[in-house]
C-alpha positions as CSV (number, residue, x, y, z in Angstrom):
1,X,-25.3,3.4,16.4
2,X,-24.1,6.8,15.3
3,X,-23.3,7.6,11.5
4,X,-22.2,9.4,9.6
5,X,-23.7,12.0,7.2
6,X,-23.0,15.1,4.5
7,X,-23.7,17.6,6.9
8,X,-21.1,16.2,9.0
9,X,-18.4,15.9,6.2
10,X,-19.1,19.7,5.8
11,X,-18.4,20.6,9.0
12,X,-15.0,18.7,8.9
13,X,-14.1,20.1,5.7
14,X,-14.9,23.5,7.4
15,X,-12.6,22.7,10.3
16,X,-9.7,21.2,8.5
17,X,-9.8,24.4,6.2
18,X,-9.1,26.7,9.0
19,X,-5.5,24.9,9.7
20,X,-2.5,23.9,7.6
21,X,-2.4,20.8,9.5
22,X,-4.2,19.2,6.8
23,X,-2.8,20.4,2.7
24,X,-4.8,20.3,-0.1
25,X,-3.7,17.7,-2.1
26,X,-2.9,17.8,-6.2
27,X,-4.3,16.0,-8.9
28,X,-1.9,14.8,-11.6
29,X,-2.9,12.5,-14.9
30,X,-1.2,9.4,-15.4
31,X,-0.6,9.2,-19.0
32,X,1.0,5.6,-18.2
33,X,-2.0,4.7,-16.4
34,X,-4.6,6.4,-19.1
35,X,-3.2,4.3,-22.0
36,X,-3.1,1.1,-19.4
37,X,-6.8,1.3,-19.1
38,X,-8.2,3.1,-21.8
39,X,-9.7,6.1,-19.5
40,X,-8.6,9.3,-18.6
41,X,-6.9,8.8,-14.9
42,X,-6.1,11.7,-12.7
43,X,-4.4,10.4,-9.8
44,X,-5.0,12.5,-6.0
45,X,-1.9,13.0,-4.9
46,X,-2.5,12.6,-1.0
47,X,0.3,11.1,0.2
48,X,1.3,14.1,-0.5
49,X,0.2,15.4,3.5
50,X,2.6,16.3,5.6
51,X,2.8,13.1,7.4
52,X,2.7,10.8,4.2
53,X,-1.4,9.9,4.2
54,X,-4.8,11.3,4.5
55,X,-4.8,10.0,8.5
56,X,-4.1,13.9,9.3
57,X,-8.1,14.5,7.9
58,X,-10.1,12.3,10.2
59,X,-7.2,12.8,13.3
60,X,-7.3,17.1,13.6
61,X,-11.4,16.8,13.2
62,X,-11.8,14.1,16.0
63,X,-9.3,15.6,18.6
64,X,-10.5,19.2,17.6
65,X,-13.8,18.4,18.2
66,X,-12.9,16.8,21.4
67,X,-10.5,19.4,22.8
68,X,-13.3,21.8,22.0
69,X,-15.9,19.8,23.9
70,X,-17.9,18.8,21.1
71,X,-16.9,14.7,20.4
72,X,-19.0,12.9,19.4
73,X,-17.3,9.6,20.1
74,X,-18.6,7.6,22.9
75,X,-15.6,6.9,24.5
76,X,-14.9,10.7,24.6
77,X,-15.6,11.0,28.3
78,X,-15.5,14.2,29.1
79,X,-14.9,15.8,26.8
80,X,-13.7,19.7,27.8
81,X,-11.3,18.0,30.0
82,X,-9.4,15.8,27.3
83,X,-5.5,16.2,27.7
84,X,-4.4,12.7,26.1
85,X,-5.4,10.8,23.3
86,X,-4.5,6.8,22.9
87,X,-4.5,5.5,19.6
88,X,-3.9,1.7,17.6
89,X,-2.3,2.0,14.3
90,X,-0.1,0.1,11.9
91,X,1.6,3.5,11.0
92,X,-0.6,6.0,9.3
93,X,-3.3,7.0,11.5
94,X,-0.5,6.9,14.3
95,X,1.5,9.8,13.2
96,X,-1.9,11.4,11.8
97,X,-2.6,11.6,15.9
98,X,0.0,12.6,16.9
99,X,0.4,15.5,14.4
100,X,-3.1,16.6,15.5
101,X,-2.1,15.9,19.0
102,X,0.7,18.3,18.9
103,X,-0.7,20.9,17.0
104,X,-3.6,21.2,20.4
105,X,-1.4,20.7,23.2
106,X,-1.9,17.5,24.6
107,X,-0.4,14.2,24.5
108,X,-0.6,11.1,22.8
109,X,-0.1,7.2,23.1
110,X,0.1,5.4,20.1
111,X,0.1,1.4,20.2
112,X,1.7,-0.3,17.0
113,X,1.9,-4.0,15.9
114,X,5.8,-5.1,16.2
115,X,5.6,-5.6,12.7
116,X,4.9,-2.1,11.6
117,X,7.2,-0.4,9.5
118,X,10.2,1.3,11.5
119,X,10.0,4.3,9.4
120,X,6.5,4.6,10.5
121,X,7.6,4.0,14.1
122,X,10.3,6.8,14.1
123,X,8.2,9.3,12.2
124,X,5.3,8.7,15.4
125,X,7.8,9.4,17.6
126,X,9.1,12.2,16.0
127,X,5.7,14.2,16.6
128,X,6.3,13.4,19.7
129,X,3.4,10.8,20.7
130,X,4.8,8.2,23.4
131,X,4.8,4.6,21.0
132,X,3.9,1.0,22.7
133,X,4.8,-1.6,20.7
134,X,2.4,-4.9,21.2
135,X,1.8,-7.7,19.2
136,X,2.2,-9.2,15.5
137,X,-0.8,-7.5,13.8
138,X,-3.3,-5.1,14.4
139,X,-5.9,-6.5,16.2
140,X,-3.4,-7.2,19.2
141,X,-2.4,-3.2,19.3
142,X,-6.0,-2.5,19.2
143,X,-6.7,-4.7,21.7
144,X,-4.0,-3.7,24.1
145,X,-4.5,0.0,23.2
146,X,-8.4,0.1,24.4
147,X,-6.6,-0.8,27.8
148,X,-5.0,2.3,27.9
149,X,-8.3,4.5,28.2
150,X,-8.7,4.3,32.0
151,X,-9.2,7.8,33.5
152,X,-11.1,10.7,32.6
153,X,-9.4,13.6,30.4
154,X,-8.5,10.1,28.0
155,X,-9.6,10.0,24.1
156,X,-9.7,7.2,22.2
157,X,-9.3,8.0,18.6
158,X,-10.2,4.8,17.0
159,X,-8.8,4.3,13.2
160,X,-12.0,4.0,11.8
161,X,-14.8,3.0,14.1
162,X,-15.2,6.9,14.7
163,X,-17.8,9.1,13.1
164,X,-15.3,12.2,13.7
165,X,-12.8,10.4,11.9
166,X,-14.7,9.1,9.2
167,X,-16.6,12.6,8.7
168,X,-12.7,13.7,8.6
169,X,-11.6,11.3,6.2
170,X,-14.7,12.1,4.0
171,X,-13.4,15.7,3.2
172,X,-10.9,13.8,0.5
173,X,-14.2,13.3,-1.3
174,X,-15.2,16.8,-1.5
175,X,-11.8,17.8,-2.6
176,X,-11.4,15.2,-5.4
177,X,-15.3,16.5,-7.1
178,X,-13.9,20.2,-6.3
179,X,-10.8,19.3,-8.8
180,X,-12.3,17.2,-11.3
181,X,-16.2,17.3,-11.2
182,X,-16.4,15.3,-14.4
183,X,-15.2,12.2,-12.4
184,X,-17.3,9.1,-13.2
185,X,-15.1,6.7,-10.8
186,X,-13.3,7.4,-7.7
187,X,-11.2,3.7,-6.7
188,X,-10.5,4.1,-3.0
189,X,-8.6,1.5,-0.7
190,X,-10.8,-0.3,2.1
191,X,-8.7,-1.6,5.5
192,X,-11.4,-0.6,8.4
193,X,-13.0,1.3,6.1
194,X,-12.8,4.9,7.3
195,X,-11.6,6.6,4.1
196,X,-14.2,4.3,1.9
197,X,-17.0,5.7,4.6
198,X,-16.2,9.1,4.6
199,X,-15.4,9.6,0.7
200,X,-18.5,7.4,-0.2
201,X,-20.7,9.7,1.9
202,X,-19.2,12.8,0.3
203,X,-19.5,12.0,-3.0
204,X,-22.7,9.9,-3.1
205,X,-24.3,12.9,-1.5
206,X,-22.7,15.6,-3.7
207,X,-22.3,13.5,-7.1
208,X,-24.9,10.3,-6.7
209,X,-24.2,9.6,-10.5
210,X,-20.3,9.4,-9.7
211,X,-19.3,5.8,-8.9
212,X,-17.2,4.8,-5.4
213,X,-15.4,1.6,-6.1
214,X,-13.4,0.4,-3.2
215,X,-10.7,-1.9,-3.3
216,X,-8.6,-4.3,-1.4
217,X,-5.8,-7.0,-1.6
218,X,-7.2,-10.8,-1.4
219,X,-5.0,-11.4,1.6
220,X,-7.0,-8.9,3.4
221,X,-10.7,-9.2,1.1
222,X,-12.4,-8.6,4.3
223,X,-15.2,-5.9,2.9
224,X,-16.0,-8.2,-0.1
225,X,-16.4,-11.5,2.6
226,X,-18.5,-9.4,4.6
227,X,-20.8,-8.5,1.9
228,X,-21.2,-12.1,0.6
229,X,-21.7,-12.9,4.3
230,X,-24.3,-10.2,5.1
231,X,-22.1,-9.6,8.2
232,X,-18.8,-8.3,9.4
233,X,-16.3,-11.0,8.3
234,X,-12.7,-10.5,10.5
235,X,-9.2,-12.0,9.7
236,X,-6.6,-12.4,12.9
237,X,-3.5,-11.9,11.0
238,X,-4.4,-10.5,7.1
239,X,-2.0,-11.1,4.9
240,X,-1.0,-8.7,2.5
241,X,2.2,-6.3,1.4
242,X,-0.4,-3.4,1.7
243,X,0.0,-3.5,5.8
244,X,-2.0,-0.1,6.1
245,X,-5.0,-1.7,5.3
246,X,-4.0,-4.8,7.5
247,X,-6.8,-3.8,9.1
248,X,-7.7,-7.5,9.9
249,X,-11.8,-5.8,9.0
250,X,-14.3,-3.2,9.6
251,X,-16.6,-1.9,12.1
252,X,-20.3,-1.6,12.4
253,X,-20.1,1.9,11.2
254,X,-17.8,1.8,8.5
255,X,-20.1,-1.4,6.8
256,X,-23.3,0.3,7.5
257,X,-21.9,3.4,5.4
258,X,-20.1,1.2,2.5
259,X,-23.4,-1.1,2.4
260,X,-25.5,2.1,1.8
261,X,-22.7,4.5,-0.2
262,X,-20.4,2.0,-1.9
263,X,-21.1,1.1,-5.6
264,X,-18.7,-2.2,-6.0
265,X,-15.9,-3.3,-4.4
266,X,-13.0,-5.4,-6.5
267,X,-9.9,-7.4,-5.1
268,X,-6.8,-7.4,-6.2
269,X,-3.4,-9.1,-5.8
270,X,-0.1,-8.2,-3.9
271,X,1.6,-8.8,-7.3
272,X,-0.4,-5.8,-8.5
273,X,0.6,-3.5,-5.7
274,X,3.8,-4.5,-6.5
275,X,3.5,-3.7,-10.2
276,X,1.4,-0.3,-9.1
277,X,4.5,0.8,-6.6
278,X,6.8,0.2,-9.3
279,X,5.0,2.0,-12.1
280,X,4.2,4.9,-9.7
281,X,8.0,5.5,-8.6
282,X,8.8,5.1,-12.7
283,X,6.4,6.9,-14.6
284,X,4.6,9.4,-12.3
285,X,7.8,9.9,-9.9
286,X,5.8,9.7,-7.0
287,X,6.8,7.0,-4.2
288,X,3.9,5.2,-2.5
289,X,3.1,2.5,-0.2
290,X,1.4,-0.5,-0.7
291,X,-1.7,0.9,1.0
292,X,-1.6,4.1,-1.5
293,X,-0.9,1.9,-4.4
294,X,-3.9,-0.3,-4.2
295,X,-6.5,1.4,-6.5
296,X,-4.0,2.1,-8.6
297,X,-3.5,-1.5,-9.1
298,X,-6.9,-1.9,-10.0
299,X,-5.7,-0.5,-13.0
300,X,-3.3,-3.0,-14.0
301,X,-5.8,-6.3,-13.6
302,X,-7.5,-6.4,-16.8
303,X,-10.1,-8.5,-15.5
304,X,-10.9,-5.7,-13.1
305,X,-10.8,-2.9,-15.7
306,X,-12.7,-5.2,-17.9
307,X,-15.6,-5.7,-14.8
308,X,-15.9,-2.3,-14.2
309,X,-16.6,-1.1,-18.1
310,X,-13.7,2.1,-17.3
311,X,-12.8,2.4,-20.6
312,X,-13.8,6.2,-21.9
313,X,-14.4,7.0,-17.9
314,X,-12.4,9.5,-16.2
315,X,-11.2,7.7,-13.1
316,X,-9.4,9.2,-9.7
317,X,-7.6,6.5,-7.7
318,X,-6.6,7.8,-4.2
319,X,-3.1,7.5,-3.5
320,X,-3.9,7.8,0.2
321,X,-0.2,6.8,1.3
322,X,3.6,7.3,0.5
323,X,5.1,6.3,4.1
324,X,6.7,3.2,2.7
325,X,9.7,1.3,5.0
326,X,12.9,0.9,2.8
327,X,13.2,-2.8,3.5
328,X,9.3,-3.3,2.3
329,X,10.9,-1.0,-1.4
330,X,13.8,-3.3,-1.9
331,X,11.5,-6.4,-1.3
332,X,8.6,-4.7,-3.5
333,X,11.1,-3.7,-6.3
334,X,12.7,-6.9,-6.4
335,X,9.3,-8.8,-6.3
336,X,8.3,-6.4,-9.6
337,X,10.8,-6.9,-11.7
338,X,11.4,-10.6,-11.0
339,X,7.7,-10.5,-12.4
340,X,8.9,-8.1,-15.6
341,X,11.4,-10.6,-16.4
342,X,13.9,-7.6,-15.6
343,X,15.6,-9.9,-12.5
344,X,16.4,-13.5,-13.5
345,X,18.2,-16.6,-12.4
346,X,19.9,-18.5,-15.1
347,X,21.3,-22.4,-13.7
348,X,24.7,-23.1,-16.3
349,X,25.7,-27.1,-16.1
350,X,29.9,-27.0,-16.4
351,X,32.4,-29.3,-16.0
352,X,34.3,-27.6,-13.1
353,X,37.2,-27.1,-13.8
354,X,39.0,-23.4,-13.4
355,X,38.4,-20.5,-15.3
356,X,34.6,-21.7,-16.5
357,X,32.7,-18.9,-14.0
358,X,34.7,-16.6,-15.7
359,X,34.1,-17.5,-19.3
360,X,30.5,-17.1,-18.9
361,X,30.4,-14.2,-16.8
362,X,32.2,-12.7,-20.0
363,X,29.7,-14.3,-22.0
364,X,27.1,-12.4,-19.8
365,X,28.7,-9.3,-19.5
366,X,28.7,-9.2,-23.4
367,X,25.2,-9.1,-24.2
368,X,25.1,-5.7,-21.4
369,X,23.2,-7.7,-18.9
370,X,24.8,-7.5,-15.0
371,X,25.5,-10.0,-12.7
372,X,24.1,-9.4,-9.0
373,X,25.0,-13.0,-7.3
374,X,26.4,-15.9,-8.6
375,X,26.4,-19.4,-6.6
376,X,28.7,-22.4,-7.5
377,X,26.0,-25.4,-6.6
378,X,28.9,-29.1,-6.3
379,X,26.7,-31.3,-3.8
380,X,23.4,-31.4,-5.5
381,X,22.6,-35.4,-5.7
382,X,21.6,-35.4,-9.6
383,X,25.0,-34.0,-10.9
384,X,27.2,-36.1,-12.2
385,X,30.5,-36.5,-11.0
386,X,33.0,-33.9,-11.8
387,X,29.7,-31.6,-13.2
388,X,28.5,-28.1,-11.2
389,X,25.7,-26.1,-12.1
390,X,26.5,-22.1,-11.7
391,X,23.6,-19.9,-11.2
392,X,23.3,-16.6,-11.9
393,X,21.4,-14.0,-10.6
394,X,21.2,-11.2,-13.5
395,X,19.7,-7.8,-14.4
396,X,18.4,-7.1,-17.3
397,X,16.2,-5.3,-20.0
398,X,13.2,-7.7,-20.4
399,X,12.4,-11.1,-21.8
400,X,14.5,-9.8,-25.4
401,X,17.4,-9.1,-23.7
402,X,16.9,-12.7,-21.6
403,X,16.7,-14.1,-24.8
404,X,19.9,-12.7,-26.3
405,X,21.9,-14.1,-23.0
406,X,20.8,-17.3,-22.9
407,X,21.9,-17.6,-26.9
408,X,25.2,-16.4,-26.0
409,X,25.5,-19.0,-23.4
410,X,24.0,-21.9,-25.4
411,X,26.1,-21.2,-28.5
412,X,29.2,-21.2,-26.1
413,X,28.2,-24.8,-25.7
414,X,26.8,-24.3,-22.3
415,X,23.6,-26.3,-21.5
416,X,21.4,-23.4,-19.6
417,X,17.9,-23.4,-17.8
418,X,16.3,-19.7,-17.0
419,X,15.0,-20.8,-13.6
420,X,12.3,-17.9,-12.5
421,X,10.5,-18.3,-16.2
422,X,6.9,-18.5,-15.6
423,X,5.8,-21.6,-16.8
């Protein structure tokens, strides 16, 4: 089985260099973050690429290698001849091909779950690969897509199970000790496992006391299962709000390279992505997908932060994506601050009769909290006769402010229940 090593991270790095297909990225602290977790925390700002994501890194060295005649892939055929490449991604790696597709001449077809994001879909398009969409996750696209690679002059540039692409992906690792060689941790998102690989390699090899922590969401803890398992653990359908590593698990080659490089891996919940995304798009103005988010919400679990001993540590999470769908944001948001306490849902029991909604809308209104929705509930089987309950969906400033509203209310007379309370 091939691998991956420095010397070929090197190589990549030397490659990707030579074109501006591939940016080098910024590095930015996160006060927010810093006080959070009590270490300094630069965050690397690559989903700041021109197509959203680090994909662009492991695509141009793969399909450079092979238009060249020098793959290394064993699916490459032959490779002077290559004219096409095929791809399966949930969104990222997709429009990381077909940017590096474009940019040498050839074409591309790019299969994607029907669930992918349709920002992600358009943005594929718009590079100009030819998208298939085909099945509800990513193991179906992958499946259907290695169907695709039936004639000579046909690439198969595999998300992860690629030493090209993961000797690509790896030059993220030499950029982040290039910008701050005083890193102690680097927290780095694990789906297939390419961009743990690659950066794990780099940095091991480079800076062997610097420690590689990757991290995943539990509905898609696939690395951590495999390591307890001592084998490559899958899941058909993962289920997470990160959907770029959706991955559904890793290959041969990516676990080989985490078993050996990898210091620890930690698993995190949605709700933290959630949180992550928010505080991201707050405090460091910088929008990113769930995907990017993740080792950034390693920050926020203190349990995590407490297991890893990061305190005094100066810490880079990779913000390896910002390609997030605008339906995905609204639920995200609305998730987030449903968990701040900053979106509530108040029940009020009336008698209903006319002009009660709009007494305690005013009531509402008065304390400077906004109503989004209200509902007017008659049929439910406990009220009594004559009684509704109204229930109000409101915005406000945090648990004070929730506080302050439901005094108003209850001094008004009004018997009222805060509904979405934890608890």
């Amino acid at each position: 089985m091939s691998s991956v090593t420095i010397t070929d991270v090197e190589a990549a790095a030397d490659r990707t260099g030579a074109t501006d297909i591939v940016q080098r990225t910024p590095v930015e602290r996160s006060r927010s973050l810093s006080e959070r977790c009590g270490a300094d925390v630069r965050l690397k700002m690559e989903h700041l690429q021109r197509t959203g994501s680090f994909k662009p890194r492991g695509a141009y060295n793969a399909i450079s290698l092979a238009v060249a005649g020098g793959a290394s892939d064993e699916d490459a055929g032959d490779a002077s001849g290559i004219d096409r490449v095929v791809a399966a991604s949930a969104g990222n790696h997709a429009q990381g091909v077909a940017l590096a597709a474009a940019d040498a001449g050839i074409d591309a077809t790019i299969v994607m779950p029907e669930s992918a994001p349709a920002a992600k879909i358009e943005a594929t398009r718009g590079y100009g690969a030819e998208v298939v969409l085909r099945g509800s996750a990513f193991p179906e696209a992958m499946s259907h897509a290695r169907t695709l690679v039936d004639e000579p002059g046909v690439r198969f540039v595999h998300a992860f199970d690629d030493p090209d692409v993961v000797a690509g992906q790896g030059t993220l690792g030499l950029e982040v000790l290039d910008q701050v060689p005083a890193v102690d941790t680097v927290l780095v998102p694990v789906g297939g496992g390419g961009l743990a690989g690659g950066v794990a390699t780099a940095v091991k090899a480079r800076s062997p006391e610097t420690r590689v922590v990757g991290v995943q969401t539990a509905g898609a803890s696939t690395l951590s299962e495999s390591l307890r398992a001592g084998e490559l653990v899958t899941r058909e359908e993962p289920d997470t709000i990160a959907d770029g590593i959706a991955t559904g698990g890793l290959s041969e080659l990516t676990f080989g390279l985490l078993r050996e490089h990898l210091d620890d891996v930690v698993v995190v919940s949605d709700d933290d992505v959630a949180n992550a995304i928010l505080l991201l798009l707050e405090r460091a103005k910088q929008l990113i997908e769930g995907a990017g988010a993740t080792a950034a919400a390693a920050l926020l679990d203190d349990d995590v932060v407490a297991e890893l001993d990061l305190a005094g540590e100066t810490v880079v999470p990779l913000l390896c994506g910002g390609n997030i769908d605008v339906t995905t944001l609204k639920e995200v948001v609305t998730h987030a601050l449903v968990d701040r306490n900053q979106l509530i849902e108040l029940s009020v029991r009336i008698d209903d009769t006319p002009g009660t909604m709009g007494e305690i809308a005013t009531l509402i209104g008065a304390e400077r909290a906004n109503i989004r929705t209200v509902r007017h509930e008659r049929s439910r089987p406990d009220l009594p006769v004559g009684d509704a309950d109204l229930v109000f969906e409101v915005e406000t400033n945090g648990p004070a402010h929730v506080d302050r509203v439901l005094k108003s209310v209850r001094e008004a007379g009004y018997e009222v229940e805060w509904t979405t309370q934890e608890g």
